[in-house]
N, C-alpha and C positions, 0 to 999 in steps of 0.2 A: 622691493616688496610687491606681490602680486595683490590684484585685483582682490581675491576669497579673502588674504590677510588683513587688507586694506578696512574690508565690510568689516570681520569679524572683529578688526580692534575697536571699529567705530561703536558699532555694536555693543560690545564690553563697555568702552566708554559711556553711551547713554545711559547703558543698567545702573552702571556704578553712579552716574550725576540722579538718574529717577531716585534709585536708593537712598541717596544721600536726604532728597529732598524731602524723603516722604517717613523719613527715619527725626527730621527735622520740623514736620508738622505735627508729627506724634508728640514728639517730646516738647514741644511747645503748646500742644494744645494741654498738656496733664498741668503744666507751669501753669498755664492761663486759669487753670480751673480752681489750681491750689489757691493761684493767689487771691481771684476771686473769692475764695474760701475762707479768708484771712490766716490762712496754713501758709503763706511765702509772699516773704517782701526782700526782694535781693537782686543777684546778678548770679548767674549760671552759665558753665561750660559743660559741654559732654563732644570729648573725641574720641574716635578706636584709629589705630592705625597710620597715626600723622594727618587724619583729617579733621577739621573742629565740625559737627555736626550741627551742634546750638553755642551761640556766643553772645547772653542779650542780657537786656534787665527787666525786672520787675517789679513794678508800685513805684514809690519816690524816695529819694535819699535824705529827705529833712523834709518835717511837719510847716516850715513856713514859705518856705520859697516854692514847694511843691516841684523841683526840679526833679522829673523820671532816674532812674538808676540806670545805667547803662555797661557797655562790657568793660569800661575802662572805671568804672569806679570805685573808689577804695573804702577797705573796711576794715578792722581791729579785727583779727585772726585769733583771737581770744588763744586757748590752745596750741591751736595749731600751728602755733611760733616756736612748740618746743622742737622741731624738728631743723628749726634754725639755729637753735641754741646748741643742739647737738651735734651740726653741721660746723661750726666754730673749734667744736674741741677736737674733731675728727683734726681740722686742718691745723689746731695746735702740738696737736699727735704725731701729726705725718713731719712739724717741724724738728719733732723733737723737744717739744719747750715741757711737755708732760706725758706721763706716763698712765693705761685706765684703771692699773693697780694702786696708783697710789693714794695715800691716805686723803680727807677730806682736810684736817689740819695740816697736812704739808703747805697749803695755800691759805688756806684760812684758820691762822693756830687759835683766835679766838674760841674756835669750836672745838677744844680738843677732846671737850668728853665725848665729841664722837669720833674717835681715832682710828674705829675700826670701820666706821664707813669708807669705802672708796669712789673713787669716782664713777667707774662702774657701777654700783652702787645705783648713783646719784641717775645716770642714764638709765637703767633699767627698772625704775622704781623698786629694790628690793635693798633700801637702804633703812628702813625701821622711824627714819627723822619724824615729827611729829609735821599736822599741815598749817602752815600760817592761816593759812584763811580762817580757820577756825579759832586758833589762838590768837591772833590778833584783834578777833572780833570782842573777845574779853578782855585783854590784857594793854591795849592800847588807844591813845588819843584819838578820839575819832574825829576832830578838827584838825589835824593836824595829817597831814600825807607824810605816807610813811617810803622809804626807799632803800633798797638793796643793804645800804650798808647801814639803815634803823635795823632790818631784818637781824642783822649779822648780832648785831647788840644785844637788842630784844632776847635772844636767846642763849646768846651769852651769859647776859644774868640770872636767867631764870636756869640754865641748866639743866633742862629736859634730859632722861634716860631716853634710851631708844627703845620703840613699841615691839621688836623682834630681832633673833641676830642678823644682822646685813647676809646678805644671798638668801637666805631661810625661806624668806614669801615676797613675793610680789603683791605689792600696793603699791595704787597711782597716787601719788604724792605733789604736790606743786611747790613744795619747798624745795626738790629735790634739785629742780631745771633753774628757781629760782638764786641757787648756789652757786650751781653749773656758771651761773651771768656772772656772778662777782669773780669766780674762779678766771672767767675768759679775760675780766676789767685786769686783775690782779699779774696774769702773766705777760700778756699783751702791752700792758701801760695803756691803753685807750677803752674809752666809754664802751660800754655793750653795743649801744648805737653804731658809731663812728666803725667798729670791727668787722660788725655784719656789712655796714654798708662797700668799706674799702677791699673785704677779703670776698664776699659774695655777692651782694648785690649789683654792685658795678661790674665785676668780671663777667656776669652773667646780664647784665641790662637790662635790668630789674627796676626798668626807671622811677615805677610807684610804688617802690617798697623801700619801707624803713621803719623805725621804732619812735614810737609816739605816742607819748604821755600828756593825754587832751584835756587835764586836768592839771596838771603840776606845769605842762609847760604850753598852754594852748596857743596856736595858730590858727591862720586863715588858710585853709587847704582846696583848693581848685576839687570839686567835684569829689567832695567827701562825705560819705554817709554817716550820720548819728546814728549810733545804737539805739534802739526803743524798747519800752514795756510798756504797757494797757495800765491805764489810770484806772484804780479800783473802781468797779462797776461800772464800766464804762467803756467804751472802745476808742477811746483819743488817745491817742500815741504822745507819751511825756518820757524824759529821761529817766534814770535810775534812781538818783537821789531825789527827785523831786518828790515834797512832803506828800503827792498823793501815793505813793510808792513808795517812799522810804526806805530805800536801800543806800547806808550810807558807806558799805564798805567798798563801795565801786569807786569811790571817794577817796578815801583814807588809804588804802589798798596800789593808787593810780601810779605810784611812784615806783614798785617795784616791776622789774623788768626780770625777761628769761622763762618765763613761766607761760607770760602773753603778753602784749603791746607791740607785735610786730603789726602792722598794716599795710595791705595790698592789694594787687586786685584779680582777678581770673585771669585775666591773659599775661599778667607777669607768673603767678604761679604755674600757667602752663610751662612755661619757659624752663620754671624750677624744676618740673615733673619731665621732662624732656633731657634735661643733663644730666638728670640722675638716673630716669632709664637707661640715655646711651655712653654710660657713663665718660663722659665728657668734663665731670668734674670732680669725681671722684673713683680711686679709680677701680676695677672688677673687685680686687680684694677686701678694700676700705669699702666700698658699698654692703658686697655680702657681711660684712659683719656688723653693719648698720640695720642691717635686715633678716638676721640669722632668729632662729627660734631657737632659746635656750633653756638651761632648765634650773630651775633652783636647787640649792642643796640638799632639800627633801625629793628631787625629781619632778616637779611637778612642772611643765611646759612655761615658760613665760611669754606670753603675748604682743611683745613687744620689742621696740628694736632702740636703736637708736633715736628719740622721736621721733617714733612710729609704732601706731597700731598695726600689728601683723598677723594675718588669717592666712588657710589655705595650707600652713606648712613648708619649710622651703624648698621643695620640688613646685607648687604651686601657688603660688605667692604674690600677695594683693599687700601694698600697705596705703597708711594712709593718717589719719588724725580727723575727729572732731572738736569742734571747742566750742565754748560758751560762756561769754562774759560780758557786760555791762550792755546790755542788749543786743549783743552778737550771737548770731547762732553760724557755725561755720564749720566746712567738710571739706578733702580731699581724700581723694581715693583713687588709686591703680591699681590695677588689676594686670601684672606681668603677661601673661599668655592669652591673655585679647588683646593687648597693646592700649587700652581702657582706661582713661580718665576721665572723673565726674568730680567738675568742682562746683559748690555752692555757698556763695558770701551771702551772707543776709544783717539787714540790720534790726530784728526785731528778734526781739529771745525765742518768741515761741514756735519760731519759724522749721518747719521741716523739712526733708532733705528724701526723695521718694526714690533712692536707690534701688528697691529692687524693679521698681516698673522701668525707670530706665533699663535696666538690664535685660530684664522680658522684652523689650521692645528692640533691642540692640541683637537681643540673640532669635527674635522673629518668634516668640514662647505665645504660648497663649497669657492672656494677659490675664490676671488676676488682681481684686482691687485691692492695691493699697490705701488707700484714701476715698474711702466712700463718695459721690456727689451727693451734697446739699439738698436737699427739696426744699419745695413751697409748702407753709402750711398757715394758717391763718392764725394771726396773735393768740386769738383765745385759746386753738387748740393747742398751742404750746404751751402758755400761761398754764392751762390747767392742771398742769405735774407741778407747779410749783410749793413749796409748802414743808415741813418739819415730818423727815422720816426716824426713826429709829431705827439702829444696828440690832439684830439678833443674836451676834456673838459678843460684842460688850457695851453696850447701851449706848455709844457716841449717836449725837443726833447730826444725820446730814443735813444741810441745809440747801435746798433745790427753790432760786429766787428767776425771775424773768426780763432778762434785758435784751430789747431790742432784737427779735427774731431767736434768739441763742436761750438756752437755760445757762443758769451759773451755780455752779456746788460749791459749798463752803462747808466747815463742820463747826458743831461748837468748841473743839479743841481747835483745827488748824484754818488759816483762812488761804484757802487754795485760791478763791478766785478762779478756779475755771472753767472754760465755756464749752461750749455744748451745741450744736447746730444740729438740724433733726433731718436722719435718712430714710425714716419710717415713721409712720404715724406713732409708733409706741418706742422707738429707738432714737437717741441723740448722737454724735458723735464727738469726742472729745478735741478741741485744738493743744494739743500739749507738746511739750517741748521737745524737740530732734523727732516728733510725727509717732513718737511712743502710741500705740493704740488702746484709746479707751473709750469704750461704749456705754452710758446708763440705757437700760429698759425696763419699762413699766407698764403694770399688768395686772388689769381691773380685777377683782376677785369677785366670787359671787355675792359674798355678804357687802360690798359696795366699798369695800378697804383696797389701798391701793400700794401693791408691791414693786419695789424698786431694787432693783439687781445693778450692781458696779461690775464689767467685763474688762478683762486683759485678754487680747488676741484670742477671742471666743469663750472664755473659760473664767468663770462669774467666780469674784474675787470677796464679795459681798454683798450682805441683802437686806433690808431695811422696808418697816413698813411706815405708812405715814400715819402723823398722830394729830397734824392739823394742817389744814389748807392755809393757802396764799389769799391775800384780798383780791387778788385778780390784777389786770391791768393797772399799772398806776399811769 
């Protein structure tokens, strides 16, 4: 190799290590601001190309120890475990132990008034099943945790018809994945757990991943993050059930698996996302069909693969999964023809997930804000929006209250709870859940009355004037 060669690789080399690193201050300066922001408390990956760019954590994994989050820390995948669940039946598929034609009763005859779901079905969410979550929230002991094979019962006796013919529509479903698990216990002979871990996890060395039920069966786990939510008016970070929050189906609910309960961390997921690009573990044909876009029987496009959310079309072809569950907020995503994966565990619901700035930033774009910064503004001037507006189009009264630098909206029908951080003197910004965009603005009128505007992604959703002020500071 000559002299010229020699420069120009060195050369190249430099570019590429500057790049890396300034590609790597960006994306950690947006994390630092979010989380400062109280918009992210987690652990984050972002690679292109076999390189990890950011690989870190952010905020703390538990309210008392106050131990940082770091890249190896594990988190309840809420969701996004259905892609494991789906990954099990590929490899019972490929044994031959089942068939994606066949019926839901062929393995589970309990259920046979739905004979015409199939498994298929069941993977593509266009099986019509009704959603536990919802029915269970009525129909079952809320002391009492309930588990896969409560599930199977539960609906046994009640005998639910199906809400549409199976193929007909796509709806996301969480019964669907939650079948899929007792299907995988049912053929296999082994727990859902014990499968995932012996058939994927270990062949791929997935050391901190497995399925875990932190309720029905708790342990002591090295460097494990709590899910959180925000204690009603307030910003302390409590569990889900706890009575200032009162969510008790995180609870009752903890036992079923397949749907969510897997747990992991960023750098084992990369691992995940890395076998399945080169396909490594499953193989060109079994993958494309895990990630095919199809269509329902009315034609209409389905979204979705094998757990997996699927965009782009399959000439161009990104998938991936969100989830959200018992104070988990959590994402993966790839993106095929950048070689582009962005992962983000977090343990706090409301936490969001700033995909496109990454992207902007990854493809050198002008950047555009996702996520407003924060301003400074003095107590009283934010206090002073607080106070009882009315709707114009059906009289619900908003309720705009002052906590700690943030506004908080509530209504008299729903109590949202949510907060509010001010980018302009007259503008708030919303922290809401997966970084959903929502703006209040208010807007002194001349007769001294003051209008209040609710925004989605610019485009004012409703408007309310006020009927009484706040005491002010408390």
């Amino acid at each position: 190799m000559n002299k010229i060669r020699i420069i120009a690789l060195l050369l190249l080399t430099c570019t590429n290590v500057f790049a890396q690193q300034t590609f790597q201050t960006q994306l950690d300066s947006v994390f630092t601001v979010m989380y400062n922001q109280k918009q992210f408390n987690g652990s984050v990956l972002v690679a292109e190309k076999g390189k990890i760019l950011l690989a870190k954590g952010y905020g703390f994994r538990d309210t008392l120890s106050r131990y940082q989050t770091n890249k190896n820390t594990i988190y309840e995948l809420a969701s996004c475990s259905k892609q494991f669940t789906a990954a099990a039946i590929v490899l019972l598929h490929r044994q031959g132990l089942l068939q994606y034609d066949d019926p839901l009763d062929k393995y589970i005859p309990e259920l046979k008034q739905w004979h015409d779901v199939t498994i298929y079905d069941l993977l593509r969410h266009t099986s019509g099943l009704p959603e536990y979550i919802g029915d269970m929230a009525k129909g079952w002991d809320h002391q009492k945790i309930a588990t896969n094979k409560d599930l199977i019962t539960f609906y046994a006796d009640r005998k639910d018809t199906l809400s549409f013919k199976p193929g007909s529509i796509h709806r996301y479903n969480n019964t669907n994945y939650a079948l899929l698990a007792s299907i995988i216990e049912r053929i296999s002979g082994k727990t859902y757990a014990d499968y995932l871990k012996e058939n994927i996890f270990m062949p791929l060395k997935m050391k901190s991943t497995f399925v875990y039920n932190r309720r029905l069966n708790p342990k002591r786990i090295k460097n494990y993050a709590t899910g959180y939510v925000w204690r009603r008016q307030s910003f302390d970070k409590i569990t889900s059930e706890n009575p200032n929050y009162a969510d008790s189906v995180v609870y009752y609910l903890d036992g079923i698996v397949g749907s969510a309960k897997v747990n992991s961390t960023i750098l084992d997921l990369y691992k995940w996302v890395n076998a399945l690009k080169s396909n490594t573990f499953f193989s060109p044909s079994e993958f494309e069909l895990m990630t095919e876009v199809t269509k329902t029987s009315k034609g209409k496009n389905i979204p979705y693969g094998f757990g997996f959310d699927l965009s782009g079309g399959n000439s161009n072809l990104s998938f991936g999964h969100t989830g959200s569950w018992d104070g988990y907020a959590t994402f993966i995503y790839h993106t095929v023809n950048k070689d582009r994966t962005i992962i983000t565990l977090q343990n706090f619901k409301m936490g969001a997930y700033p995909f496109r700035t990454i992207n902007q930033i990854l493809d050198n774009r002008k950047m555009e804000i996702e996520y407003p910064k924060k301003i400074t503004l003095p107590a009283p001037q934010i206090a002073q929006f607080a106070g009882t507006y009315l709707s114009t189009d059906d009289g619900e009264e908003q309720l705009i209250t002052y906590l700690d630098g943030h506004l908080v909206h509530n209504t008299n029908r729903i109590k949202w709870d949510m907060r509010f951080f001010p980018i302009a003197q007259n503008e708030f910004q919303g922290i809401r859940q997966g970084g959903a965009d929502g703006v209040i603005r208010f807007t002194q009128l001349p007769n001294q009355e003051v209008k209040l505007e609710m925004l989605e992604y610019g485009k004012v959703i409703g408007t309310a004037f006020r009927k009484s002020n706040n005491k002010g500071l408390e």
